[in-house]
C-alpha positions in Angstrom: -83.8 -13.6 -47.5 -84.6 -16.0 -44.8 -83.7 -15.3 -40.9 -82.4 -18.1 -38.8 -86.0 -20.0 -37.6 -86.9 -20.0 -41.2 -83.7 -21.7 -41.9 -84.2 -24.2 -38.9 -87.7 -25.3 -40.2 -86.5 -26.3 -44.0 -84.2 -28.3 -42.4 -85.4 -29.7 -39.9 -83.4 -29.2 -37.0 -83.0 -26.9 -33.9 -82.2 -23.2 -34.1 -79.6 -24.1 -31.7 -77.9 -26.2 -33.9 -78.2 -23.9 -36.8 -76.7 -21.1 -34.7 -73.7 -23.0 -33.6 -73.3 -24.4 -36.6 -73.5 -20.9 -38.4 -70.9 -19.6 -35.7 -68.5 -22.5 -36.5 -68.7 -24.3 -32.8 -66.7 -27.7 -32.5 -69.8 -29.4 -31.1 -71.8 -29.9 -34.3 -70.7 -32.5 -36.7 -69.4 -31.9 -39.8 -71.7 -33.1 -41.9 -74.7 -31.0 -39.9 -71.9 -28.2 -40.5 -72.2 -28.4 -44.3 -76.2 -28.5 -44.5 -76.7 -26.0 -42.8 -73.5 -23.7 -44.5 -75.2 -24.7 -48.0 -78.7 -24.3 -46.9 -78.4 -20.8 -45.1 -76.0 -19.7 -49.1 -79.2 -21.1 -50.9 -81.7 -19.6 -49.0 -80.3 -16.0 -48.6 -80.1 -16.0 -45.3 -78.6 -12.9 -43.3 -77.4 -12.6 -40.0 -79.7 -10.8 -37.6 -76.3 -7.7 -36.7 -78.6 -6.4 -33.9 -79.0 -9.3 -32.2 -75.6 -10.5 -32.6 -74.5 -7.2 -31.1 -76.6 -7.3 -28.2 -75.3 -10.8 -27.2 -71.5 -9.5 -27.9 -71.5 -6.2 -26.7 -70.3 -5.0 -29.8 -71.7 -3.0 -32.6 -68.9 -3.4 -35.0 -69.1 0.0 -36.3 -66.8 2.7 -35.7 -68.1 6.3 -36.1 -65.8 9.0 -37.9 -67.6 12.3 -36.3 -67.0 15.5 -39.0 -69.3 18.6 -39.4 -70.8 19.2 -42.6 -72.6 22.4 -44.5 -71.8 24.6 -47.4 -69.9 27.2 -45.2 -67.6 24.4 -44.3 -67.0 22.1 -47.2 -67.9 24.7 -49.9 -68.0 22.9 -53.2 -67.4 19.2 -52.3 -64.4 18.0 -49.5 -62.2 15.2 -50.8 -60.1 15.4 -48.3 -62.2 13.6 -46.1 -62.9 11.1 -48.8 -59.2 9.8 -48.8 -58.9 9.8 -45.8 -62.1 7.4 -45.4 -60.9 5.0 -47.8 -57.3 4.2 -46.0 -59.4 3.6 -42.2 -62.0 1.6 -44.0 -59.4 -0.4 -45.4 -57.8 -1.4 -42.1 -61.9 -1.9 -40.5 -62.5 -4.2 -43.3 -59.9 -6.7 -41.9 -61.7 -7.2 -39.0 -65.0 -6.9 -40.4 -65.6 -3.7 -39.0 -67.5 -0.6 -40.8 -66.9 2.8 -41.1 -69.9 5.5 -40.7 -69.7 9.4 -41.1 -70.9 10.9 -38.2 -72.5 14.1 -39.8 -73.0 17.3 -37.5 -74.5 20.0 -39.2 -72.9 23.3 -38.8 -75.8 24.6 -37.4 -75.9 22.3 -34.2 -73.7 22.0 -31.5 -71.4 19.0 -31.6 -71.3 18.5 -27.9 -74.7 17.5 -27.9 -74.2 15.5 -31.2 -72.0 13.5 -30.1 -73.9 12.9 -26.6 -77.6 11.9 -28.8 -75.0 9.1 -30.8 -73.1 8.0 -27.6 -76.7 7.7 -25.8 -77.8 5.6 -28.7 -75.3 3.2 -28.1 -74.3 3.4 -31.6 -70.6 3.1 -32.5 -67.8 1.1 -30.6 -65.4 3.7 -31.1 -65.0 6.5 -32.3 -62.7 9.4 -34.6 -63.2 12.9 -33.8 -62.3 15.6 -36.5 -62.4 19.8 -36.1 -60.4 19.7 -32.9 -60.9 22.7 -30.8 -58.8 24.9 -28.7 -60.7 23.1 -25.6 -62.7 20.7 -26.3 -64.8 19.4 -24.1 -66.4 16.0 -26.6 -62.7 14.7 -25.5 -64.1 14.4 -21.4 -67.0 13.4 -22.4 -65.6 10.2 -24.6 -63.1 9.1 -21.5 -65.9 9.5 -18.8 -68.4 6.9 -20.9 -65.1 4.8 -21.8 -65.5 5.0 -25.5 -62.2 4.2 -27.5 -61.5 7.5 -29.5 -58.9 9.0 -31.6 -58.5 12.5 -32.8 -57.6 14.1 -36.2 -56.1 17.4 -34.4 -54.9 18.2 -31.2 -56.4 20.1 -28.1 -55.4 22.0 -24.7 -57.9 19.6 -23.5 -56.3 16.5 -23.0 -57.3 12.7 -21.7 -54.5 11.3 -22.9 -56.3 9.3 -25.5 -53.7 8.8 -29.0 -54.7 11.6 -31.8 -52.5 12.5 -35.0 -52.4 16.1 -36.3 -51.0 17.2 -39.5 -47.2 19.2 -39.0 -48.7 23.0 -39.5 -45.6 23.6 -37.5 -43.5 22.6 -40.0 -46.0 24.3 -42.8 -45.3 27.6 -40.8 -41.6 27.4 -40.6 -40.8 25.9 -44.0 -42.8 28.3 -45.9 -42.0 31.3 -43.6 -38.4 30.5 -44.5 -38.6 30.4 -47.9 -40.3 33.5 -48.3 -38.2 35.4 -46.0 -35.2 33.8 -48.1 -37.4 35.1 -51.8 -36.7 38.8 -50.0 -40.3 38.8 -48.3 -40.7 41.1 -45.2 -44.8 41.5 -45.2 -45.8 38.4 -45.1 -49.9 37.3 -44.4 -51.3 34.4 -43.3 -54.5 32.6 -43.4 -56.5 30.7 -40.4 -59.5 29.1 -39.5 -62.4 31.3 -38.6 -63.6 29.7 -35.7 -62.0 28.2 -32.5 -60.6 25.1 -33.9 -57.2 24.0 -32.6 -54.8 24.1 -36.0 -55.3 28.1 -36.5 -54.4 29.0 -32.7 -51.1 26.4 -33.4 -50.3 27.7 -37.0 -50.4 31.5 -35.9 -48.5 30.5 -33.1 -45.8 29.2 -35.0 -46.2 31.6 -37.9 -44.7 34.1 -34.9 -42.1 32.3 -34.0 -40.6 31.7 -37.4 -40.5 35.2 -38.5 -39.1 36.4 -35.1 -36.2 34.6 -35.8 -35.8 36.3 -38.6 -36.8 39.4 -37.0 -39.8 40.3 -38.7 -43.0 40.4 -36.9 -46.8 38.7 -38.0 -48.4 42.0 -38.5 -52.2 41.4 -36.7 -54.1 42.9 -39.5 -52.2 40.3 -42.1 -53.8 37.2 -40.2 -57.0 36.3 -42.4 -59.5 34.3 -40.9 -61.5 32.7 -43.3 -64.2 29.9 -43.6 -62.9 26.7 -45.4 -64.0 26.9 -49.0 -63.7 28.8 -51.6 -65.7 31.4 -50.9 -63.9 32.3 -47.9 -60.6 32.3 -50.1 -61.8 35.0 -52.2 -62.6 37.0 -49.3 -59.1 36.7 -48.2 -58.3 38.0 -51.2 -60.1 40.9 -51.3 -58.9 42.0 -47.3 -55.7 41.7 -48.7 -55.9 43.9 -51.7 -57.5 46.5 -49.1 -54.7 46.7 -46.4 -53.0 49.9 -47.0 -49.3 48.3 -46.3 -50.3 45.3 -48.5 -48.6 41.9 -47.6 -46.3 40.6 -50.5 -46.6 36.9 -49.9 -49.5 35.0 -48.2 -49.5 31.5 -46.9 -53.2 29.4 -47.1 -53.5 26.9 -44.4 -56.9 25.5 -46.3 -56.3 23.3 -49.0 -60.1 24.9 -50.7 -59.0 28.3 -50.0 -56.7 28.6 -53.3 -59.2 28.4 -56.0 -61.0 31.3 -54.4 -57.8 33.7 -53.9 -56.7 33.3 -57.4 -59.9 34.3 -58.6 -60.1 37.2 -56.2 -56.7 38.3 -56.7 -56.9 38.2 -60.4 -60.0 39.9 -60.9 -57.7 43.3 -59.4 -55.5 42.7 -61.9 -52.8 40.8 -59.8 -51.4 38.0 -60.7 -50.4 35.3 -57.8 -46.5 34.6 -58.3 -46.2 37.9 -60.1 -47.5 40.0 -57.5 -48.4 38.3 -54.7 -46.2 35.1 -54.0 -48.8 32.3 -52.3 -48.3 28.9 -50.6 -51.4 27.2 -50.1 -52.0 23.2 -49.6 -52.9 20.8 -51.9 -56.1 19.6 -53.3 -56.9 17.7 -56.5 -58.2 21.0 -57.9 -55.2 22.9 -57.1 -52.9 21.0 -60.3 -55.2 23.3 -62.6 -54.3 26.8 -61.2 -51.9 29.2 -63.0 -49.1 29.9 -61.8 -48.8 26.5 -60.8 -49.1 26.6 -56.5 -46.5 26.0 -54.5 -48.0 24.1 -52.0 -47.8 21.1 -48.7 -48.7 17.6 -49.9 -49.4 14.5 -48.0 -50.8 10.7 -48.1 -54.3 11.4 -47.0 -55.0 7.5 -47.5 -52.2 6.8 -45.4 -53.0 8.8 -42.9 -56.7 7.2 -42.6 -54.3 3.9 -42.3 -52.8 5.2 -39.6 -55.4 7.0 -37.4 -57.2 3.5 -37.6 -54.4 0.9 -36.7 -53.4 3.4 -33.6 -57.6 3.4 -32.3 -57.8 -0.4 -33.4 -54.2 -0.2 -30.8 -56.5 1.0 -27.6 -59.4 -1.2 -27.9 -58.7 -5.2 -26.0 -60.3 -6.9 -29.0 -58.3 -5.7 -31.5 -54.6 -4.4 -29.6 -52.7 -7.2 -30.5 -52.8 -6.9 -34.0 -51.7 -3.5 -34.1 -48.5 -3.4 -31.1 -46.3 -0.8 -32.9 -49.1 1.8 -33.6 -48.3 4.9 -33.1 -50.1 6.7 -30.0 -49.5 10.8 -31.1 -47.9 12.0 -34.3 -47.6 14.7 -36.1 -48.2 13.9 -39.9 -45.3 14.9 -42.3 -46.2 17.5 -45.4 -43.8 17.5 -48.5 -43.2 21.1 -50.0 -43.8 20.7 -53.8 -42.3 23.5 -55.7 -44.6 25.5 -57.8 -44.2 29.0 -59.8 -47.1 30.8 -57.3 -44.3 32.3 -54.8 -42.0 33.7 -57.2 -42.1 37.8 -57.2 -44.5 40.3 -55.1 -41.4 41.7 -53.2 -41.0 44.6 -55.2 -45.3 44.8 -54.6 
């Protein structure tokens, strides 16, 4: 691979002219134009990104920031993954790149995120694992760095996000439960502070006190997102001594792990316990099929891209009817894993 000077010397003319000519500049001629456009596909040559970044400002990468570890992704997270695909789709029209901004579960990601906005690293960037207040959210406006978030916050900037409708999760599974004959009815939530357990609980509330039933604090589960933590929620629910008829999962990797927990006491989900979990790819090969929330995760990446592309000058006008805030619709899809259990 040659760099630009190389370039200049086999054909004999300035780096100047190469450069402009590379950069497609009306003030070389055509002919100079095609040399040089033939020479540089010959030769290998490769555009020095660092320097070009420096003179434009611009790094033209935008950094997806998620935290990583066995305790959080368990056996592999492909929810992530489809989600990556549909906002590298909408990057690559603009020639933009997409990098995973690991923070290991061990560090904090307030100072993550400060060591990758100090390295000047990312011209925007997507935040995931939204906490109840959340202070990376500050930080972003105060160093004017184009963000979006995949959750919502207390804290707020005003700066677009998109959340997935957990309010809805809560009150359409609530209700058909409660409709099933369901009275004792757990629930599952994120073990740490992030926003979408404080907002599913929440709502989990209100929808059975309108049916005038009460979410009975020792049927709230937290768990850690994998499978592991699902068969933990399994076993805390065997042990309660009034024990819940029906659960609902808010972790897609949860399921596998309840099933196994459950069964291995001799209780079958959707015989014994009803369960509404989300989906996963891994969920279509459970018995009783699950009754579960689906969603577009591709199109969701689609979106949460075209609304940050929306809020940054280089970029806005190709995207004029983003959205700025949404909550992101989940489909019910009927399964046989919250029949029965009342009787339990």
């Amino acid at each position: 691979m040659k760099g630009i000077r190389q370039l200049a010397d086999h054909l004999d003319i300035s780096i100047g002219t190469v450069s402009r000519a590379l950069n497609g500049k009306p003030d070389v001629n055509e002919e100079t134009r095609r040399r040089v456009l033939e020479a540089a596909e010959q030769l290998g040559y490769v555009a020095n990104q660092a320097g070009r970044s420096l003179r434009k400002g611009a790094t033209g990468i935008i950094g997806f920031m998620m935290q990583t570890g066995h305790e959080i992704t368990g056996q592999g997270d492909t929810f992530f993954m489809s989600v990556f695909d549909g906002v590298q789709t909408v990057f690559a029209r603009h020639k933009l790149d997409l990098v995973a901004l690991l923070c290991s579960s061990e560090e904090d990601p307030d100072d993550y995120l400060k060591r990758v906005v100090a390295r000047g690293f990312a011209d925007g960037i997507i935040l995931s694992a939204t906490r109840r207040h959340d202070h990376r959210f500050e930080f972003l406006d105060r160093a004017k760095i184009p963000f979006i978030t995949l959750g919502r916050s207390q804290t707020d900037v005003g700066q677009p996000w998109y959340d997935l409708d957990f309010e809805g999760i809560a009150d359409q599974a609530v209700d058909r439960l409660v409709s099933k004959g369901h009275r004792r009815i757990a629930i599952s939530r994120p073990h740490d502070d992030i926003n979408l357990g404080h907002v599913f609980v929440e709502r989990c509330r209100e929808a059975l006190a309108r049916h005038g039933l009460q979410l009975d604090e020792n049927h709230i589960f937290r768990s850690k997102p994998n499978e592991t933590g699902g068969y933990q929620i399994a076993r805390d629910l065997i042990a309660c001594t009034d024990r819940p008829t029906a659960i609902v999962l808010v972790n897609e990797a949860t399921t596998i792990g309840l099933y196994r927990g459950l069964e291995e006491a001799g209780l079958k989900p959707g015989r014994d316990v009803a369960v509404i979990g989300q989906y996963s790819p891994q969920c279509q090969f459970l018995s009783p099929r699950l009754t579960c929330f689906s969603l577009s995760l591709r199109d969701l990446g689609i979106a949460l891209a075209e609304s940050l592309l929306a809020t940054m000058p280089a970029f806005s006008q190709h995207y004029p009817q983003a959205a700025g805030r949404q909550l992101w619709p989940m489909t019910l899809v009927e399964g046989d894993s919250d029949h029965g259990g009342v009787s339990a």
